[in-house]
MIZAPA-521153 format. One line per 5 residues: for each residue x, y, z of C-alpha. Coordinates in nm, 2 decimals. Example, Ala and Ser with C-alpha at 12.3 -4.5 7.8 and 13.67 -1.06 7.14 Angstrom:
BEGIN
1.23 -0.45 0.78 | 1.37 -0.11 0.71
This chain:
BEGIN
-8.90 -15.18 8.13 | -8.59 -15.15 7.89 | -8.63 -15.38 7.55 | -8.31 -15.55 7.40 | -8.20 -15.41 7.06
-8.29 -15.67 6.82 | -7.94 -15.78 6.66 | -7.92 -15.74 6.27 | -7.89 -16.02 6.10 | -7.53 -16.07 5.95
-7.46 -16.22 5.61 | -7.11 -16.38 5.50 | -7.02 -16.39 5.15 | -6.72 -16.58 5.04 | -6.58 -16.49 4.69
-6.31 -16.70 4.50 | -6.05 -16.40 4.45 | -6.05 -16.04 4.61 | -6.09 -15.84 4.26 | -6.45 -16.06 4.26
-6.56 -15.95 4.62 | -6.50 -15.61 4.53 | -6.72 -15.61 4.26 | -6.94 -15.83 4.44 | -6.95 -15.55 4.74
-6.98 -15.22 4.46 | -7.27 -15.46 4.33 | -7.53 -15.55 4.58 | -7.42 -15.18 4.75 | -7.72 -14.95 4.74
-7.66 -14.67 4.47 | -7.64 -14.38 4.67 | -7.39 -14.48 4.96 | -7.05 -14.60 4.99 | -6.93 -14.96 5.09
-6.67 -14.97 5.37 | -6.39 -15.15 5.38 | -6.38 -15.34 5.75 | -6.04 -15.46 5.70 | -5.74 -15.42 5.48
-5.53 -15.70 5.55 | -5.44 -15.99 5.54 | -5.77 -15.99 5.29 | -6.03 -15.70 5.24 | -6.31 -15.73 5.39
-6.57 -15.51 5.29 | -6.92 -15.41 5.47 | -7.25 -15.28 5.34 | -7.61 -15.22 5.50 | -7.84 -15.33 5.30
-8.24 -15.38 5.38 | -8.19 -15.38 5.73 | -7.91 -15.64 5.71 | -7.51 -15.66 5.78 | -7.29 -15.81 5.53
-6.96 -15.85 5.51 | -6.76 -15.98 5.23 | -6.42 -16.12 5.18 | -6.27 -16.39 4.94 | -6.09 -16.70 5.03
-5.80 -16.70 4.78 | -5.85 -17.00 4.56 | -5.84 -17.33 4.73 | -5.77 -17.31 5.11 | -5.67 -17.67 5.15
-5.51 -17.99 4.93 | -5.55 -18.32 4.96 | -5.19 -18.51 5.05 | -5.12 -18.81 5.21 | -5.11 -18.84 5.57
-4.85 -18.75 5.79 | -4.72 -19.10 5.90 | -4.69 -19.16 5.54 | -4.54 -18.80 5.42 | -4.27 -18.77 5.63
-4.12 -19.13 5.57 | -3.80 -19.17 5.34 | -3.97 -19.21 4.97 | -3.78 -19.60 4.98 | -3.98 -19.69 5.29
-4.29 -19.66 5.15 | -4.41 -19.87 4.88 | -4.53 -19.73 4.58 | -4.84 -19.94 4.51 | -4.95 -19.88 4.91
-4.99 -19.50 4.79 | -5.19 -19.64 4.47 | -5.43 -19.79 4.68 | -5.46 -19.78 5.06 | -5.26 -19.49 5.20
-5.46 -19.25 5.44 | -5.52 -18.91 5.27 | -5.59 -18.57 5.50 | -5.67 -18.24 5.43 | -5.37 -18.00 5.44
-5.38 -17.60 5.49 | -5.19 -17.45 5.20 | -4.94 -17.23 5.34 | -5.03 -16.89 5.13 | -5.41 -16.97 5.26
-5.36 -16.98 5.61 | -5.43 -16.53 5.66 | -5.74 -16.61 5.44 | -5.87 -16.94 5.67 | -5.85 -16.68 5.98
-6.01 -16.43 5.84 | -6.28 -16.64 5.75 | -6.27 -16.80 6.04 | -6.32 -16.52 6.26 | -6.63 -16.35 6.02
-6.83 -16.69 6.06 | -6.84 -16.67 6.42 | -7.04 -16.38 6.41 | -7.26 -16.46 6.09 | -7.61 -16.59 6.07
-7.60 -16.67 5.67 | -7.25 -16.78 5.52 | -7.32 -16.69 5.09 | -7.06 -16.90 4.87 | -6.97 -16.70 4.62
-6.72 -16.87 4.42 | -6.71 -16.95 4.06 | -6.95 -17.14 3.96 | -6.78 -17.46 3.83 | -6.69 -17.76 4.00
-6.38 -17.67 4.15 | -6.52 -17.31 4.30 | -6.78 -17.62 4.46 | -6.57 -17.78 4.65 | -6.40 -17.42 4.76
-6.71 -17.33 4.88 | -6.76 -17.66 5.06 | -6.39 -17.61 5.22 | -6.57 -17.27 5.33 | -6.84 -17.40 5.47
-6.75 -17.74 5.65 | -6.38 -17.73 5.71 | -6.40 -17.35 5.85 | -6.75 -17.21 5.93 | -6.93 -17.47 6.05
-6.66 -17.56 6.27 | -6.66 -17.23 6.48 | -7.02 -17.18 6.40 | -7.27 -17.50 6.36 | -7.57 -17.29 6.35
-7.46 -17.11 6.06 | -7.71 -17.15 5.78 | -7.50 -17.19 5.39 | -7.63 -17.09 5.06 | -7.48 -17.07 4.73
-7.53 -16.80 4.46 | -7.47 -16.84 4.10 | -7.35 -16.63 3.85 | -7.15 -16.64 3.49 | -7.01 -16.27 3.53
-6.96 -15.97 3.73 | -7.21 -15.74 3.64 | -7.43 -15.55 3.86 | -7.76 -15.65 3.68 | -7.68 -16.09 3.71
-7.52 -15.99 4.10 | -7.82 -15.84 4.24 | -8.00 -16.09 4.09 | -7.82 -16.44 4.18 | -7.79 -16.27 4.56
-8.15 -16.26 4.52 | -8.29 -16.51 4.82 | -8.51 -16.67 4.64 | -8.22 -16.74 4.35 | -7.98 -16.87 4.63
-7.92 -17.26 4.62 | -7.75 -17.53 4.82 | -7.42 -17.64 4.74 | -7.39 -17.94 4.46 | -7.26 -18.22 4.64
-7.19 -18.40 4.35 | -6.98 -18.16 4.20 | -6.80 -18.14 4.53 | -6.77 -18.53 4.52 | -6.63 -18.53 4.16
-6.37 -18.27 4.29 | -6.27 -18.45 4.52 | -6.27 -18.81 4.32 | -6.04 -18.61 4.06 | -5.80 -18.47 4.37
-5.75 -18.80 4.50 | -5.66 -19.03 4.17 | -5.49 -18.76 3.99 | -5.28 -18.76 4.37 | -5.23 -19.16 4.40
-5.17 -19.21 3.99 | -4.97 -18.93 3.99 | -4.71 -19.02 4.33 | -4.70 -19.37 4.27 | -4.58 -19.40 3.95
-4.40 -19.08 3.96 | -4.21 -19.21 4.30 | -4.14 -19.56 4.15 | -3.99 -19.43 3.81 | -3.76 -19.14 4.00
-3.67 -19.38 4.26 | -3.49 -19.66 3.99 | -3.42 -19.35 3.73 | -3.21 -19.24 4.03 | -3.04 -19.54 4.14
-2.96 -19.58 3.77 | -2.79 -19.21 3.71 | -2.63 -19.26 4.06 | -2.75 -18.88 4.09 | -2.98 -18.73 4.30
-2.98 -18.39 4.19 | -3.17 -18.48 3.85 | -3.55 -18.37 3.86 | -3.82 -18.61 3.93 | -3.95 -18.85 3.60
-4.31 -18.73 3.65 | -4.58 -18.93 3.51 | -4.93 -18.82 3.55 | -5.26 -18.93 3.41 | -5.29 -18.63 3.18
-4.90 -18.52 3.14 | -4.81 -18.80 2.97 | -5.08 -18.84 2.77 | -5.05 -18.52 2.66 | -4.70 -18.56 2.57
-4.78 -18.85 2.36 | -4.97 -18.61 2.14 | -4.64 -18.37 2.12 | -4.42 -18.67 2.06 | -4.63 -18.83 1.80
-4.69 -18.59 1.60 | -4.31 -18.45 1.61 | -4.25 -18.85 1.48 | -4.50 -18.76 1.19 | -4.33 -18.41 1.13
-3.98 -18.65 1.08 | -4.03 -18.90 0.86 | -4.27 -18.60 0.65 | -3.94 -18.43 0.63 | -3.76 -18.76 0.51
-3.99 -18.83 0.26 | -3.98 -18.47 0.16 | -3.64 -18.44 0.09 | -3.67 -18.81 -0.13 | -3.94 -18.71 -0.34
-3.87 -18.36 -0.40 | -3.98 -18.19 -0.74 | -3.94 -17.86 -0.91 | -4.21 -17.59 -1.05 | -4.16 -17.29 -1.23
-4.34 -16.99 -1.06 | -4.44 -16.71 -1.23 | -4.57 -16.32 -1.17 | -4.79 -16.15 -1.39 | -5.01 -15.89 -1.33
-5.37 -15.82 -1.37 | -5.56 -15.43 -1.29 | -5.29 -15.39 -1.06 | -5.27 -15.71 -0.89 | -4.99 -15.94 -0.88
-5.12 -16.29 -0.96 | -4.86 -16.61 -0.92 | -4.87 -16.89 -1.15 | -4.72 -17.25 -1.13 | -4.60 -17.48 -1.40
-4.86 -17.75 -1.38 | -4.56 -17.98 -1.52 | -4.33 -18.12 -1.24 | -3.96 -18.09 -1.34 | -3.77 -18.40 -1.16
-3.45 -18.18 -1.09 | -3.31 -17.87 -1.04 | -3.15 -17.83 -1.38 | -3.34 -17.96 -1.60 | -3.62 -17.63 -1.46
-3.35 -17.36 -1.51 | -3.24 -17.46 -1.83 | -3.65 -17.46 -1.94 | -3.65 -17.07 -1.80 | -3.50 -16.97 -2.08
-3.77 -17.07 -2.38 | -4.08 -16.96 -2.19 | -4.10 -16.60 -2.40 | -4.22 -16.32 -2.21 | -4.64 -16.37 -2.20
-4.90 -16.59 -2.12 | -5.19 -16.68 -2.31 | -5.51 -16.69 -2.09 | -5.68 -17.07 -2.22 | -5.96 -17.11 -1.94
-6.11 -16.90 -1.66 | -6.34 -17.10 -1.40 | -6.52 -16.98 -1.13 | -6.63 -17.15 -0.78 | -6.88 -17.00 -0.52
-6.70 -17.05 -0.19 | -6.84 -17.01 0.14 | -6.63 -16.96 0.44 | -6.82 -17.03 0.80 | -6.89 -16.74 1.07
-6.68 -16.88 1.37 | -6.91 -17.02 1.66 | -6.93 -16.90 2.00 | -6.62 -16.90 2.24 | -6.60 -17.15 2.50
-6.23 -17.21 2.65 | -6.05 -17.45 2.45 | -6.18 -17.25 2.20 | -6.05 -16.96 2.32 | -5.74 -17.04 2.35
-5.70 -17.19 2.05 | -5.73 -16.89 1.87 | -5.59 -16.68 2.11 | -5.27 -16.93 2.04 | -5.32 -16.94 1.67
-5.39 -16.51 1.62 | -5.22 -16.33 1.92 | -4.93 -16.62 2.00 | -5.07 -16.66 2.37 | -4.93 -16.91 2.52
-5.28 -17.14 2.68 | -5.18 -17.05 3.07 | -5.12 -16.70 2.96 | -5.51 -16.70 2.81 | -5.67 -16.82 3.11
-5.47 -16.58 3.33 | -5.58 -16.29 3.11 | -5.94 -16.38 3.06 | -5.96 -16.39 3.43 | -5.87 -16.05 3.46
-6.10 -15.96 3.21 | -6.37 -16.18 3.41 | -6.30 -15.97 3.74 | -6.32 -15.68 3.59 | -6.65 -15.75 3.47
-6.54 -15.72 3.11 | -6.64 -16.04 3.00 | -6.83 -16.33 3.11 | -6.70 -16.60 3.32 | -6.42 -16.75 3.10
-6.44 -17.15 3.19 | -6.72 -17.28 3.02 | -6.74 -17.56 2.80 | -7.08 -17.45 2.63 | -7.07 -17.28 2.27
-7.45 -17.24 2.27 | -7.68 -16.89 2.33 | -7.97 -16.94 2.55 | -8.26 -16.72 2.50 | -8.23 -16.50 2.82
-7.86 -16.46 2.68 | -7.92 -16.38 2.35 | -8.18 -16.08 2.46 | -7.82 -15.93 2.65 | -7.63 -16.02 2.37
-7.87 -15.80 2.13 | -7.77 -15.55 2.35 | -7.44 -15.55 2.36 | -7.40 -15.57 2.01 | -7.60 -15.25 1.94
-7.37 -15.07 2.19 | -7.07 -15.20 1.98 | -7.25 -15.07 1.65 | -7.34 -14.69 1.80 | -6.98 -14.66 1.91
-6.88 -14.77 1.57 | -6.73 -15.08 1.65 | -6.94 -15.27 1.43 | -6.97 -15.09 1.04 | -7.32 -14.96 1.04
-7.43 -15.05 0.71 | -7.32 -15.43 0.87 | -7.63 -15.62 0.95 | -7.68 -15.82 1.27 | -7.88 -16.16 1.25
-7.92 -16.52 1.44 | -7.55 -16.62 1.56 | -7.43 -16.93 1.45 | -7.46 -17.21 1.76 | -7.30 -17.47 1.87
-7.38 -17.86 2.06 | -7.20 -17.82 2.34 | -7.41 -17.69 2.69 | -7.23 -17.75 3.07 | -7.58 -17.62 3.18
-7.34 -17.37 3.39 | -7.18 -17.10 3.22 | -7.28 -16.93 2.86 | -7.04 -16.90 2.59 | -6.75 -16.63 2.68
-6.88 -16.29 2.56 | -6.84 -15.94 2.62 | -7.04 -15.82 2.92 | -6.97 -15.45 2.88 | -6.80 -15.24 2.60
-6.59 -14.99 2.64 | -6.31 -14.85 2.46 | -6.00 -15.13 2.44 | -5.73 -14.82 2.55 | -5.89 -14.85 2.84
-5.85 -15.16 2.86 | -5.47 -15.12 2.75 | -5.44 -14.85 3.04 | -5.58 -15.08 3.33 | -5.46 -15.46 3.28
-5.18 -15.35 2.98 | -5.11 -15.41 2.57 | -5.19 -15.82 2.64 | -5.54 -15.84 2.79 | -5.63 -15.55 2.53
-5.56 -15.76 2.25 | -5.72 -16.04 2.38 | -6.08 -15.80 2.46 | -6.05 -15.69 2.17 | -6.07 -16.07 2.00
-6.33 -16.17 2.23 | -6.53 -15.90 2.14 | -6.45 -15.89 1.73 | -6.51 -16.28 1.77 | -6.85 -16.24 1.93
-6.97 -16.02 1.67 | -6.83 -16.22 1.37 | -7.07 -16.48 1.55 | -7.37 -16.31 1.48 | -7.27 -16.16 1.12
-7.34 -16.40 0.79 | -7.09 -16.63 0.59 | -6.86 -16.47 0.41 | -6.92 -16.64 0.00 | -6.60 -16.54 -0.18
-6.54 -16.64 -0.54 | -6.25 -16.87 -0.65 | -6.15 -16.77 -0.97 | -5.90 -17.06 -1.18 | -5.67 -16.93 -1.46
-5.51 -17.19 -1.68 | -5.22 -17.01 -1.93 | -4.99 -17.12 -2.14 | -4.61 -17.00 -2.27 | -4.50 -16.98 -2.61
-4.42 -17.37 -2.59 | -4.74 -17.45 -2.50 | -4.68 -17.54 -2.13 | -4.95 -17.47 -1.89 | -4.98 -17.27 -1.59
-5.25 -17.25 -1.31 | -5.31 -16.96 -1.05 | -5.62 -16.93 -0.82 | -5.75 -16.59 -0.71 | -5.98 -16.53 -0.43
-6.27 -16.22 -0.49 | -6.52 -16.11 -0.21 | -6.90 -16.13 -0.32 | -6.97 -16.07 0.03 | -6.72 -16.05 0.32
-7.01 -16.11 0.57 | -6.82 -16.19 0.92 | -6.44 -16.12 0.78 | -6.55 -15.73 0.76 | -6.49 -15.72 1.17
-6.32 -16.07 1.23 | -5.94 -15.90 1.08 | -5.79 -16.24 1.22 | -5.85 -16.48 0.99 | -5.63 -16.60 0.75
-5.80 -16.59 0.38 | -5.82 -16.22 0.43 | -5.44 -16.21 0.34 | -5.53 -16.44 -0.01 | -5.87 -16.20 -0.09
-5.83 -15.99 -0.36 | -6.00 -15.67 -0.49 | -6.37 -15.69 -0.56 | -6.35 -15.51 -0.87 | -6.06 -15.74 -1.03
-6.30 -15.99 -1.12 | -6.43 -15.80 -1.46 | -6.04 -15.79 -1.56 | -5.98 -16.16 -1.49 | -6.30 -16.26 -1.72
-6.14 -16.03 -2.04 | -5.77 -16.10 -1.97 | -5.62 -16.25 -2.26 | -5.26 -16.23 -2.25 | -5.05 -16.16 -1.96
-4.71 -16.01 -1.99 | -4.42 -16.17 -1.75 | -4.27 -15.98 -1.45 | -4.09 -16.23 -1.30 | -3.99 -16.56 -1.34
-3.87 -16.86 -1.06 | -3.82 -17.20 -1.02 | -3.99 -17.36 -0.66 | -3.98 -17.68 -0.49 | -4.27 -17.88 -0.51
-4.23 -18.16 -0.21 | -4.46 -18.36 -0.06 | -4.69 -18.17 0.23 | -4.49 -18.14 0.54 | -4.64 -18.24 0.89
-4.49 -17.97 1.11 | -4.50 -18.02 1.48 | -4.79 -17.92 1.68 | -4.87 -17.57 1.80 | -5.06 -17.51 2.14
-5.36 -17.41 1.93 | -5.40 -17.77 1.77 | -5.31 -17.92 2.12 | -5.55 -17.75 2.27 | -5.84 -17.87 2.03
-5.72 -18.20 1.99 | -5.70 -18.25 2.43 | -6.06 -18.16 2.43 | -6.21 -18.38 2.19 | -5.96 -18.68 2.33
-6.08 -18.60 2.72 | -5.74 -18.50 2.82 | -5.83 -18.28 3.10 | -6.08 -18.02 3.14 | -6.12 -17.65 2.99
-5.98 -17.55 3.34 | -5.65 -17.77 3.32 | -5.50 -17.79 2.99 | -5.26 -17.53 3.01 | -5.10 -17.69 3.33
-5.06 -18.00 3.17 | -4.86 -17.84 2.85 | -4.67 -17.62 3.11 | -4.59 -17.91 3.34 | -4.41 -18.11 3.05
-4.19 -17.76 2.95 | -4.12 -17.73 3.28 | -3.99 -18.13 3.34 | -3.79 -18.07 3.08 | -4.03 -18.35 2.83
-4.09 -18.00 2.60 | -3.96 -17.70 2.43 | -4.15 -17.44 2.28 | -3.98 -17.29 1.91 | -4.13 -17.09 1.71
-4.50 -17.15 1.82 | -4.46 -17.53 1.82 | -4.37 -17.79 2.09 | -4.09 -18.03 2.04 | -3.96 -18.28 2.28
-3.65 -18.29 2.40 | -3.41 -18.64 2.36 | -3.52 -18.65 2.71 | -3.92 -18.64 2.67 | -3.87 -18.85 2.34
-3.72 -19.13 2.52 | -3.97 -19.12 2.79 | -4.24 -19.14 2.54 | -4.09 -19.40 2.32 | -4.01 -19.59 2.63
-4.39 -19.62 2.75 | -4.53 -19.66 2.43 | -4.30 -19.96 2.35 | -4.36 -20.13 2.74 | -4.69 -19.96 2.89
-4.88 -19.81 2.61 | -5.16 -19.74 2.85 | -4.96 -19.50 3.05 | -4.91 -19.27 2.75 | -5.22 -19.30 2.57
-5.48 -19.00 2.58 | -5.77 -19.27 2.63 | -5.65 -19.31 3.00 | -5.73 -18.95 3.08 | -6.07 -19.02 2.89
-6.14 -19.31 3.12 | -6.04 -19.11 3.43 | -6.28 -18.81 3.36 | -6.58 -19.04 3.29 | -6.54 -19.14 3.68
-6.56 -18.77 3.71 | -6.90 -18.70 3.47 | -7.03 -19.03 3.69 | -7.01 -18.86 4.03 | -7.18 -18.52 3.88
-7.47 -18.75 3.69 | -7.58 -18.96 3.98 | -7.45 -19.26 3.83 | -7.18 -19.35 4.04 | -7.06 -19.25 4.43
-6.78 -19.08 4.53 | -6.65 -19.45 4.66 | -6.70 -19.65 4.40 | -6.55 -19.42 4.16 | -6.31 -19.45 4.34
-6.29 -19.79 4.38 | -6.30 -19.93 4.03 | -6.05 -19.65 3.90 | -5.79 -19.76 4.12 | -5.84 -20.12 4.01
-5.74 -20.02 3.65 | -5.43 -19.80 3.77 | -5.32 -20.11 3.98 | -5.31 -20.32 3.62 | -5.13 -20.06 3.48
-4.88 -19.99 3.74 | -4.79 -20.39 3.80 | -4.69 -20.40 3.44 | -4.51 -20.08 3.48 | -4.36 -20.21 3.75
-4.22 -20.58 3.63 | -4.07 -20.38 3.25 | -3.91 -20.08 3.47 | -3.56 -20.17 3.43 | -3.58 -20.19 3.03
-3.80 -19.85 3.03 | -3.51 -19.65 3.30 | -3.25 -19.82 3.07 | -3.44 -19.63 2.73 | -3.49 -19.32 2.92
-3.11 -19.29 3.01 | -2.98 -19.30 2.65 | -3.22 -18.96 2.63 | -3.08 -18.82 2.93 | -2.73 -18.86 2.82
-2.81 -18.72 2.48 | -2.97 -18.47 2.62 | -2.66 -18.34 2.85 | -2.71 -18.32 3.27 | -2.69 -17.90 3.23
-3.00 -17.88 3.05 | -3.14 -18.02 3.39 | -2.91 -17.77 3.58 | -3.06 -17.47 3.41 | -3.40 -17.58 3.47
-3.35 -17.65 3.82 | -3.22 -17.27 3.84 | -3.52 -17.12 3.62 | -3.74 -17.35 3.83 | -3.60 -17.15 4.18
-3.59 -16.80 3.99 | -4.00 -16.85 3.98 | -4.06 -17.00 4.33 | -3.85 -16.67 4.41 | -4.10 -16.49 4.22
-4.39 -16.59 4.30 | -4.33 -16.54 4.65 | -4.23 -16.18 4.63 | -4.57 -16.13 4.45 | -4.75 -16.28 4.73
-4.54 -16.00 4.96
């Protein structure tokens, strides 16, 4: 009597990207054999035996599917549909993206023969409903005894791997998250369409051109180029007032143990001539009349989440917010650093006992100063009960880095991991000496000088910005005997009032997360949507509307304030943090958000004449080839990206 071979039991596991199923396969791969790789293309698959058991492990590419409107509906002339029907009743489907069809039948064709399906994805609400699209729109459909899992993890690294592919660590998917996904894909779709389709359609008609791009309007877009727009308004009328009230200071250098030190006339001179005719009579010293002194304490930064992130990655390296997340992710899949959308800023305990390790590896390969000591890090309030703070999840030298993902990601490691550190050093308590001097007339002078008592943090964290002001330690001796100082220089400055200067990415960034615009996972496609419609311009590290984003803005805020203002997105993502708490179902989130678009798109609707009419004066300021030269810089990137995906 022959027995049947008992079949192994086969294991799917779905990652989010291929660089992640890699390290995923190199991971749970027993130390002293050698993965092997099933199938090269379209996407790897990679195999291992492992306790008796097959797995086989791919990725799925990002999100397989989107959610559009149905056919009958999609393929109709825009003017045959109404507008408001999309805002509220039109039929939505589920729609294979076209790079994601290789991926759907290669996961496809693994599930039939797998007894365990692992979703693998990131770990956030979006890699949720990835790994629902996994599971129900694919695997279950070829395969509806196929049992699904989910594992859990915040990096790469072979110690959390093993451990989140542990079966007793393995949960079920969060079908809340996957319901607030999905609230977020359909409103941000109708809000978006409707209002978008009903501006474009009467912008159009109005132009009596077709060929212009679409006016977009979106529930965070605009809202986020309110904030650009408003504060380029401020930036204005700070110039204008500026320029009116504009006063004159006379600016001195002297010198003290080798250091210059800059004074200023603490007399304003109301014009230009009546300072340079004063040069003359000052002599050629000052006499020292006070010295004060001020402790001053400068905070150790706290820990990185990803509007934090990219703040300062804006701000010190002049990364541009996309250009962060794309980078971090690299980092992320190479197991570098922890997963890099999070919005906690907060160690818990198990983390901290890795973190302690970490930073003595940085100290014995002399990152860190040795004589520098390492204490409690500073935290935060913030905890997504997800993901840690982003941190470095290995060490190793940042030529390395240079060498395998280039100059960009280096530089970015490298402040992720001198950030980290600063985290865990002491203040830095400086002291602010105050000079007051006079000239031979008598006229007083004032300069401040900055002195290290202890650098604390600021001896690793070379980014911040008093480090350019800090001068030698062992000045301070010399500034408490200095008596009289003799002249190097003399020069008369404006003194104006403080200039608002248009926003940079790093203060749109902070200021969209405390507003609700978004999420730590969007922001950077909302600023690059409203470059890219022609709403924006980036010079010189700051965004400035166009005439043609200005008038748009202006528009709305003078007819539908509610369309532009950041408290709509705010409203919108409570719906979301409803689903994910229990408090509200996927429907009637739904529901009741729709019934405040519908208010805001009726009034939109009756004032849309007067609003096209404002928007064309931009337009025409503007000129019809700045929209040409997009439209062509717009097709040199579709071109682009689709040789990358070759």
């Amino acid at each position: 009597m022959t027995s049947k071979t008992k079949r192994s039991m086969r294991i799917l596991i779905v990652a989010e990207k291929p660089r992640a199923a890699e390290q995923i396969t190199f991971a749970l791969c027993e130390r002293d054999k050698k993965p092997k790789l099933a199938r090269k293309s379209p996407i790897k698959v990679w195999e291992i035996k492992r306790d008796g058991k097959v797995y086989r492990i791919t990725s799925a590419l990002g999100h397989l599917y989107t959610t559009e409107f149905a056919k009958s509906v999609h393929q109709k002339p825009w003017r045959e549909v109404d507008p408001k029907y999309l805002l509220t009743k039109a039929p939505l489907v589920k729609v294979t993206r076209p790079e994601s069809r290789k991926a759907i039948d290669v996961i496809r064709e693994e599930a039939r023969k797998a007894h365990l399906l692992i979703i693998a994805t990131d770990y956030d609400r979006e890699g949720e409903n990835i790994g629902m699209q996994v599971a129900e729109l694919i695997a279950k459909k070829v395969n509806p005894r196929i049992v699904v899992k989910r594992a859990r993890f915040s990096s790469l690294t072979r110690r959390e791997l093993l451990n989140a592919f542990k079966e007793e660590n393995l949960v079920e998917l969060d079908r809340r998250k996957i319901d607030a996904s999905e609230v977020r894909q359909e409103l941000d779709l109708r809000y978006g369409v409707a209002f978008t389709r009903l501006a474009t359609m009467k912008f159009h008609e109005r132009m009596g051109e077709s060929g212009l791009p679409l006016l977009s309007i979106g529930p965070c877009q605009t809202p986020t180029l309110g904030l650009i727009v408003d504060r380029y308004l401020k930036h204005i009328e700070s110039k204008e007032r500026a320029e009116r009230e504009k006063k004159y200071v006379i600016e001195l250098t002297c010198m003290i143990n080798g250091t210059e030190i800059k004074f200023k006339s603490i007399r304003e001179f109301q014009n230009l001539d009546e300072a340079k005719s004063y040069i003359s009579s000052i002599g050629d010293s000052l006499e020292v009349e006070n010295v004060s002194r001020k402790e001053v304490t400068i905070a150790r930064p706290l820990p990185l989440n990803t509007t934090r992130l990219a703040a300062i990655a804006a701000s010190y390296l002049k990364l541009q917010p996309h250009e962060t997340l794309s980078l971090s992710e690299k980092l992320y899949l190479e197991g570098l650093i922890s997963y890099p959308r999070t919005e906690t800023d907060r160690y818990s305990r198990e983390i901290l006992d890795f973190a302690y390790k970490i930073l003595r590896e940085m100290q014995k390969k002399k990152f860190i100063p040795k004589d520098v000591e390492i204490g409690s890090p500073r935290q935060g309030k913030k905890d997504d009960r997800a993901h840690p703070p982003i941190h470095p999840k290995k060490f190793i030298d940042p030529s390395k880095v240079k060498k395998r993902l280039g100059p960009r990601a280096n530089e970015l490691y490298e402040l992720i991991c001198r950030h980290f550190v600063a985290n865990f050093l002491s203040n830095a308590k400086l002291i602010r000496f105050e000079i007051i001097a006079t000239d031979s007339n008598g006229e007083k002078y004032k300069a401040e000088i900055l002195v290290p008592e202890t650098l604390g943090f600021l001896t690793v964290y070379k980014y911040h910005q008093e480090l350019k002001r800090i001068a030698k330690k062992d000045i301070a001796p010399s500034i408490l005997r200095q008596k009289k100082m003799r002249i190097l220089s003399v020069n008369v400055g404006e003194k104006t009032p403080a200039i608002v200067y248009p926003i940079s990415e790093a203060e749109l960034v902070k200021l969209m997360e405390k507003l609700g615009i978004g999420t730590d996972a969007t922001f950077a496609e909302h600023i690059r949507k409203n470059i890219d419609r022609g709403y924006v311009v980036r010079e010189r590290g700051r965004l400035i509307p166009t005439p043609y984003g200005l008038a748009i803005a202006q528009a709305l805020k003078d007819i539908v304030p509610e369309v532009i203002d950041p408290k709509i997105r705010a409203r919108i993502e409570s719906f979301f943090s409803a689903v994910v708490e229990g408090k509200m179902s996927r429907e009637e989130a739904v529901k009741d958000a729709i019934a405040q678009f519908v208010k805001i798109y009726e009034k939109f609707k009756r004032n849309i004449s007067l609003f096209i009419n404002k928007v064309v004066k931009g337009v025409e300021e503007l000129g019809l080839s700045f929209f040409r030269k997009l439209k062509r810089e717009k097709r040199g990137r579709r071109k682009k990206r689709k040789r990358k995906r070759r």
